[in-house]
N, C-alpha and C positions, 0 to 999 in steps of 0.2 A: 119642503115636504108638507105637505098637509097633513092634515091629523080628518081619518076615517071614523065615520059617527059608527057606533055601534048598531047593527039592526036588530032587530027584536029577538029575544032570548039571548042576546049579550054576542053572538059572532062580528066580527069586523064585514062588511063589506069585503073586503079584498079576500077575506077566510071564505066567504059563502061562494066568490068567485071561481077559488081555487079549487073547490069540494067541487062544485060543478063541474068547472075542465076536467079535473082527474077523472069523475065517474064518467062521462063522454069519453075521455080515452078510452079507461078502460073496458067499456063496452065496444069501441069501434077495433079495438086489440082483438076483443074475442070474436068479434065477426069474421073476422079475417081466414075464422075455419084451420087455424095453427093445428101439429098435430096431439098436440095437448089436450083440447078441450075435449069433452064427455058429452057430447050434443047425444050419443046414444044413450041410452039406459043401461048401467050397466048388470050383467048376465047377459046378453044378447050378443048374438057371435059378432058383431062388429064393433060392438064396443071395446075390447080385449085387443083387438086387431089394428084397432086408428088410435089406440092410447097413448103410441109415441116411446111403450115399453118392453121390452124385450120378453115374449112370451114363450113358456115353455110346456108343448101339449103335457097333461096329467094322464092320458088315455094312451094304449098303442093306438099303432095309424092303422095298424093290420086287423082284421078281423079278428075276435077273440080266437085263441087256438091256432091262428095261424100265424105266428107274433114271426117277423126276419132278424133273423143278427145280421146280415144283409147290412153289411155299411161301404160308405165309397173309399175311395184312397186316404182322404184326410179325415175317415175315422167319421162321413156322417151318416146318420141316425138315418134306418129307412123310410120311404116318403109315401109309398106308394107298393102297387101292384102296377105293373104293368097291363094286364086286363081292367084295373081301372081307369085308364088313359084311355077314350076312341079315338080310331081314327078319327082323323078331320078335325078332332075337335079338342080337349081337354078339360081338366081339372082343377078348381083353386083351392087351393090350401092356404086359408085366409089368417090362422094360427100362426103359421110357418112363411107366410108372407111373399110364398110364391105360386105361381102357376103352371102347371108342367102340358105341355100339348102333345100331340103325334100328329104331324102335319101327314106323312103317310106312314104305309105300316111299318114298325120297325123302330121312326126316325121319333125320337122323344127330345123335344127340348123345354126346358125352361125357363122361367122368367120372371122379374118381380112381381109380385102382385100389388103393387103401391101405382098409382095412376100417377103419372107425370106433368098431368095437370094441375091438381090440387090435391096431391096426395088421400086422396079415398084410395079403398081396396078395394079391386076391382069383383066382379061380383060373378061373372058366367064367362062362359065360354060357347060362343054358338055361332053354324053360319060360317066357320073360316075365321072370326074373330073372337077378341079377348074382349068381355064389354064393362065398362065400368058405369055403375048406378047412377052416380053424381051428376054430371054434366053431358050423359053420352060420347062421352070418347070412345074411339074403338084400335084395337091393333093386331096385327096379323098373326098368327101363331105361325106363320113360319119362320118369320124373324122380330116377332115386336116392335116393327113400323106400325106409322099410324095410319090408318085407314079412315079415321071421320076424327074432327076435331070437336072440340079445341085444344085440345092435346098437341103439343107443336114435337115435343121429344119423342124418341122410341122408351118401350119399359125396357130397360137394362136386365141383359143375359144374363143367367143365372149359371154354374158349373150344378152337372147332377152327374152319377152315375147310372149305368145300367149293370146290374149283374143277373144272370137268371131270368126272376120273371120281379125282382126287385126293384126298384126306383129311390135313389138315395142320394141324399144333396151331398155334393163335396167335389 
């Protein structure tokens, strides 16, 4: 074994090493874009939504005064109006972590809103597609294939109900 001279301010050689590798990991950890990190600001709607923690709106989803007790079979919370759904196109509810479409009239379905890419929340809906901000992935609102990569998975189906003119997960 050798014996490591001290470098200046009294560290070992092998200590000022070790300090280095560690902070290079842990810089190269955070890069990685996990869904931990806070790369938003937080108070900004997507900050809340890519935290990795389970959020719970503070707000009805209904317009004041038009509040729904409108819940699904397994008791969920309503999501929507069904007049806020277009055809062709849909809605994200980036809180709630999903996205509900009407591919045509009638037909409502929904779907994660977590990108399968790299987990962003996807950010519109336009065009026949689901788009997400990050990397340009895209996927179909008729069934959550993917339509433009690099997204190689579908967003996983979501269960919603319809009652009325309600829209409600469960």
């Amino acid at each position: 074994m050798t014996h490591m001279s001290p470098a200046p301010g009294g560290a070992s050689r092998r200590t000022v090493v070790a300090a280095v590798g560690a902070t290079g990991l842990a810089a190269a950890l955070a890069a990685c874009g996990g869904s931990d990190d806070k790369a938003t600001p937080p108070g900004t709607p997507d900050a809340d939504a890519t935290s990795g923690t389970a959020q719970q709106p503070s707000q009805p989803t209904s317009p004041p005064g038009q509040e729904s007790s409108a819940a699904g079979p397994t008791g969920g919370r309503a999501l929507a109006r069904t007049s806020e759904i277009p055809v062709g196109g849909g809605k994200v509810f980036a809180d709630r972590r999903v996205v509900v479409t009407q591919p045509s009239r009638g037909e409502f379905k929904a779907f994660s809103a977590i990108c399968t890419h790299q987990k962003c929340v996807v950010k519109d809906v336009s065009d026949g597609t689901i788009n997400c901000p990050c990397h340009g992935s895209k996927f179909s609102i008729e069934d959550g294939g993917v339509r433009h990569d690099p997204a190689k998975l579908p967003l996983p189906e979501m269960k919603i109900s319809v009652r009325g003119d309600s829209i409600g997960l469960g």
